[in-house]
C-alpha positions as CSV (number, residue, x, y, z in Angstrom):
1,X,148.6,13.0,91.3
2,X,149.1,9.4,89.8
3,X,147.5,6.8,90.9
4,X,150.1,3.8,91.6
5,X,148.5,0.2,91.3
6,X,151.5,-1.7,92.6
7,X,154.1,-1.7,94.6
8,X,156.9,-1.3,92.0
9,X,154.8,1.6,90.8
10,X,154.4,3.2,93.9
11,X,158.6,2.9,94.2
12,X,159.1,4.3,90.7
13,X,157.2,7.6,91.4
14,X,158.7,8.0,95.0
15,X,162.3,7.3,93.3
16,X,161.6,10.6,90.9
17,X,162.4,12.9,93.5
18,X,165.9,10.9,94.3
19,X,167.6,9.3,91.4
20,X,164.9,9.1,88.5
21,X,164.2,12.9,87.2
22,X,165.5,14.9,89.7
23,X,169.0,13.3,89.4
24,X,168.8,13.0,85.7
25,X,168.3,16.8,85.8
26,X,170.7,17.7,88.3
27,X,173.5,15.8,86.6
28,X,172.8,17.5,83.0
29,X,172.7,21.5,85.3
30,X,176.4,19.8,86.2
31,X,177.2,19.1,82.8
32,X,176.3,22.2,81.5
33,X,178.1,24.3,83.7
34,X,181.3,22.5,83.1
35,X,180.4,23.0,79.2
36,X,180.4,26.4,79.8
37,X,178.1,29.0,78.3
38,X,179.1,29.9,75.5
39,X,177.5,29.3,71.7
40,X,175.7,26.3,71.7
41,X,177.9,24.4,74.0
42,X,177.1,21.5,72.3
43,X,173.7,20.3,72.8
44,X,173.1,17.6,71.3
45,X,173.7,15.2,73.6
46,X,171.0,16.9,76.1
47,X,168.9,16.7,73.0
48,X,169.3,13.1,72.6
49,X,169.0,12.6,76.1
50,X,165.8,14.4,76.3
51,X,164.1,12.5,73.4
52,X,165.3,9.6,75.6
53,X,163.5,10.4,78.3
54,X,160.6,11.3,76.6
55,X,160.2,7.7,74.3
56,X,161.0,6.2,77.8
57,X,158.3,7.5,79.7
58,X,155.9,6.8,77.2
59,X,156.5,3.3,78.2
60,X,157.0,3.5,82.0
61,X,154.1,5.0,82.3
62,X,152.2,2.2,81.5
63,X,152.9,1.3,85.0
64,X,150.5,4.4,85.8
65,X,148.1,3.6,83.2
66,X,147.5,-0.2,82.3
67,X,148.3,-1.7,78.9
68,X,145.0,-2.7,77.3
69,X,146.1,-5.9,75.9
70,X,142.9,-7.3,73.4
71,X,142.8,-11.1,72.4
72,X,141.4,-11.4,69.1
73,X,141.7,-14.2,66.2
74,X,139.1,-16.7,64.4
75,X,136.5,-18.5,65.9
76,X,137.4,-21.8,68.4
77,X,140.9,-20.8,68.5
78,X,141.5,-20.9,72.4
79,X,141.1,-17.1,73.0
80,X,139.1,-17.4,76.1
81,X,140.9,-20.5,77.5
82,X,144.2,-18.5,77.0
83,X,142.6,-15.6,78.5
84,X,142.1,-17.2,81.9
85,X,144.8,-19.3,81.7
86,X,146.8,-15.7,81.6
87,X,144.4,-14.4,84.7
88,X,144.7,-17.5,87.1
89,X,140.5,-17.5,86.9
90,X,137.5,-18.3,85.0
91,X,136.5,-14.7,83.1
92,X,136.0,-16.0,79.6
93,X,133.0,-19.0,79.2
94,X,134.7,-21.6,77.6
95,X,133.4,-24.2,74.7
96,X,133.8,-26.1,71.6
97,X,131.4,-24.9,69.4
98,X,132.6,-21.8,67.4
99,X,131.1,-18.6,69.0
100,X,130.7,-19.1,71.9
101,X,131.9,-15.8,72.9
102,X,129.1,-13.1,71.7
103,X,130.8,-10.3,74.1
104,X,134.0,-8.5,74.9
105,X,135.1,-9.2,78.3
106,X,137.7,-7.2,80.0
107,X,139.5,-8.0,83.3
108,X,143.0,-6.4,85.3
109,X,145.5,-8.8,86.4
110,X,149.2,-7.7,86.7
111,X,152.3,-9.0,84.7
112,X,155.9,-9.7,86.4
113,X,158.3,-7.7,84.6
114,X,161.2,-10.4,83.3
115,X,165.1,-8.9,83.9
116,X,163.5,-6.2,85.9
117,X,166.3,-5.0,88.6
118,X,163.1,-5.2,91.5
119,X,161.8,-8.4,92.1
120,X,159.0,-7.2,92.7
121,X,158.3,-5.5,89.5
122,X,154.7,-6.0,87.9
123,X,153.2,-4.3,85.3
124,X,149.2,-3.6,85.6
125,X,147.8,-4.9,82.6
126,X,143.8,-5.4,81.3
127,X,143.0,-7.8,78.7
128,X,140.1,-7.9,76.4
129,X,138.9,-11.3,75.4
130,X,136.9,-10.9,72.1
131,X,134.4,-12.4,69.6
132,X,135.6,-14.6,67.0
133,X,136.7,-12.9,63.8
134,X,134.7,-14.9,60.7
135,X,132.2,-13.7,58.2
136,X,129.0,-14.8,59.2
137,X,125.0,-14.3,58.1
138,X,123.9,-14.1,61.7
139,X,123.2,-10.7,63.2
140,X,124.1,-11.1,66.5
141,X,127.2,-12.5,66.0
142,X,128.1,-9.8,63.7
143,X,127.5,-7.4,66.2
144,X,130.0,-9.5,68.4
145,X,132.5,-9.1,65.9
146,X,131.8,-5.1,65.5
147,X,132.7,-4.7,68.9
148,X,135.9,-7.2,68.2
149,X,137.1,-4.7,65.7
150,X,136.4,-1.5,68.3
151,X,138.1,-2.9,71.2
152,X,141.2,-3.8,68.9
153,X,141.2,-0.7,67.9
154,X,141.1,0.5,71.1
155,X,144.5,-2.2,72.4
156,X,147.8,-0.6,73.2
157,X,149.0,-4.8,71.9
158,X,146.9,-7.4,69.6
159,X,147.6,-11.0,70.8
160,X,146.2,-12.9,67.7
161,X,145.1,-16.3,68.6
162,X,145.6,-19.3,65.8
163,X,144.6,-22.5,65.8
164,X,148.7,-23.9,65.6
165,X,147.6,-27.5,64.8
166,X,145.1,-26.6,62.0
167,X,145.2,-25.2,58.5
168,X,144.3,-21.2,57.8
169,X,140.7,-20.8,56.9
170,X,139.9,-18.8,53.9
171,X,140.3,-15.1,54.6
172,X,142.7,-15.2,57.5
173,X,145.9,-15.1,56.0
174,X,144.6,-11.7,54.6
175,X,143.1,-10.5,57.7
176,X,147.2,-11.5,59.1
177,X,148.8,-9.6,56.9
178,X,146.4,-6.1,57.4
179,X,146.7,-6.4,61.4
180,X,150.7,-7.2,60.9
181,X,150.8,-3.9,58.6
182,X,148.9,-1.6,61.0
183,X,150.6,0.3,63.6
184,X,149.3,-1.7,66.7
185,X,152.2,-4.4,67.8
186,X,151.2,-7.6,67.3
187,X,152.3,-10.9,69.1
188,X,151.3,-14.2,66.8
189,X,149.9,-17.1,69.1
190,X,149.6,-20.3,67.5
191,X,147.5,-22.3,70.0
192,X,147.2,-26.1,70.5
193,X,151.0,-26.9,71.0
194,X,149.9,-30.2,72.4
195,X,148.3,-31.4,69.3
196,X,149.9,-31.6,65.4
197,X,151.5,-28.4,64.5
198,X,150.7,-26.4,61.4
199,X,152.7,-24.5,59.5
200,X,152.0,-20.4,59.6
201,X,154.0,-18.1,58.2
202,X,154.7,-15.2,61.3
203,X,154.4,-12.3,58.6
204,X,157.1,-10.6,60.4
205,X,155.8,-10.1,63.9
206,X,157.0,-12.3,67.1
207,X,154.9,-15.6,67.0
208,X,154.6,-18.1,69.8
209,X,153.6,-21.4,70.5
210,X,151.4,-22.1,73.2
211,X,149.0,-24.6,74.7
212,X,146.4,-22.5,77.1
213,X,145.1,-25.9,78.2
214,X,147.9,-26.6,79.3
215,X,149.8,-23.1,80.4
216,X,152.3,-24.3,77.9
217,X,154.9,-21.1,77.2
218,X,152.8,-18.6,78.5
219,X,155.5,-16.9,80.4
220,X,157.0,-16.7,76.9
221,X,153.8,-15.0,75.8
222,X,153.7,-12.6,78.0
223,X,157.8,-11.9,78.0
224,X,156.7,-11.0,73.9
225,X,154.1,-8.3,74.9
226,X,155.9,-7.1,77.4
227,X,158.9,-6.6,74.8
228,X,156.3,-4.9,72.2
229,X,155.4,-2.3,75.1
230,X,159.0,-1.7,75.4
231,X,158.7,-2.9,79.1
232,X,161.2,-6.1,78.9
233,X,163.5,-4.3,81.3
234,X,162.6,-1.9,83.4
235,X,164.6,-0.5,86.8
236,X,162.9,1.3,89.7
237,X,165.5,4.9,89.4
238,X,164.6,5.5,86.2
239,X,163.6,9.0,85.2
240,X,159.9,9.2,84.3
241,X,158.2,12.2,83.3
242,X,154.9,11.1,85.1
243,X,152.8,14.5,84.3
244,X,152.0,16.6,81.1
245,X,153.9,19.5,82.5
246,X,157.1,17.7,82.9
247,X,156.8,15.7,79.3
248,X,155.9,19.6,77.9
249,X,159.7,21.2,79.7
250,X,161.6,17.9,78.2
251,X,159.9,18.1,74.8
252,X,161.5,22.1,74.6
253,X,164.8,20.3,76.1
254,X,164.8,18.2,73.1
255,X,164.7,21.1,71.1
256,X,166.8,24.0,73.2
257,X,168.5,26.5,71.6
258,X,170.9,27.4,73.8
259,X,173.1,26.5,77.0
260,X,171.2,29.1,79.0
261,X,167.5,28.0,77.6
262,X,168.7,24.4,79.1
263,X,169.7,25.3,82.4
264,X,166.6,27.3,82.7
265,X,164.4,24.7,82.0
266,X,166.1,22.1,83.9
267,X,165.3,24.8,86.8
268,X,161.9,24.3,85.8
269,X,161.9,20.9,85.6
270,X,163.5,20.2,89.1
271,X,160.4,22.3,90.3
272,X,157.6,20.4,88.8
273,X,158.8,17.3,90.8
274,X,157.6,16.9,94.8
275,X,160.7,17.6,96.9
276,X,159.1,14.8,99.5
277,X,158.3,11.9,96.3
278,X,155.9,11.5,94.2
279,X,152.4,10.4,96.2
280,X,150.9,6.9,95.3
């Protein structure tokens, strides 16, 4: 059983027995029928329906499993006043000396889903607030920073933290341009909106300017992320394949053979979801 964390989740599991999987199956047994059975009938638009489905559910089910979204960027930056500015509370010590932050914190917080269908849509989310990124002699520090690098590589999103009213230091534009070339999404934040702003190139990723002091555009932020996660509209009868059987029957519909292969394992897949909803 998945574990549901909100409310919207909860609705999107129960809905799989109604109008999510179970009616997306039932309507392509229909469809088949009146295709008839003979050759191939034509499967490729099941096929691109399943591989639908499948690239879908990847994302939905980040509603089942939480988004690890990891703050990272140069020293002095904002990250840890934009990381409690994002979870309404103090997490993240806060100063103006450079370093300050020697540990990766981590804390849950949930995420209103913009042009959802449900009001009350809300995605669980966990962000990492990390060490400043910088070459430095001290060993401490560096061991912040090796931990940095883990938990980044451990992020489903990077949101990179800039200074927005201060020029690059040495190295950075560098260190940019490897994380925008990697396959983890990347939002750009250019912090400080309040003060001067300084021109950054956005090496081809969504940038944003914010003030966390202020809680300047930080619905905008988050309305990025959400858009890198594929979550920027999301409706509660969508079909989500929410277990690894049911991703494992779709993957062979994406690939069926044969009109009488498909109905089969739309037979199959109507079986692997609970008749009563899915629990919570």
């Amino acid at each position: 059983m998945r574990l549901a964390q909100t409310p919207f989740a909860a609705r999107l599991l129960a809905n799989q027995a109604r109008g999510g999987l179970t009616g997306w199956a039932n309507d392509w047994l229909v469809a088949l029928a009146d295709r008839g059975a003979s050759g191939d009938g034509g499967l490729w638009p099941l096929h691109s329906a399943a591989q639908y489905v499948l690239d879908r559910s990847a994302a939905l089910r980040r509603f089942l499993e939480p988004p690890r979204i990891a703050i990272v960027g140069p020293p002095n930056a904002g990250k840890s006043t934009l990381a409690n500015a994002l979870l309404g509370r103090a997490v993240s010590i806060t100063h103006h000396e450079p370093g300050t932050t020697r540990d990766w914190v981590d804390a849950a917080t949930a995420w209103p889903v913009g042009g959802a269908r449900n009001a009350e849509a809300a995605l669980p989310v966990v962000l990492v607030d990390t060490a400043g990124i910088r070459a430095t002699p001290d060993a401490l520090e560096a061991e912040a920073m090796a931990q940095a690098q883990e938990q980044m590589r451990q992020a489903d999103v990077l949101v990179v933290v800039l200074d927005g009213a201060a020029p690059l230091e040495a190295g950075t534009e560098a260190w940019l341009a490897g994380l925008a070339a990697d396959a983890t999404p990347v939002v750009l934040v250019l912090n400080k909106s309040d003060l001067a702003a300084a021109s950054v190139p956005s090496w081809g990723v969504p940038m944003i300017r914010i003030s966390a002091l202020q809680h300047e555009n930080l619905e905008a932020l988050i309305t990025a992320v959400l858009a890198e996660l594929d979550l920027a509209d999301v409706g509660v009868h969508e079909p989500l394949a929410f277990t690894q059987r049911q991703v494992k029957v779709i993957h062979r519909l994406a690939i069926a053979a044969d009109v009488g292969e498909a109905r089969g394992l739309l037979q199959d897949l109507l079986g692997l979801v609970p008749k009563h909803g899915a629990c919570a």
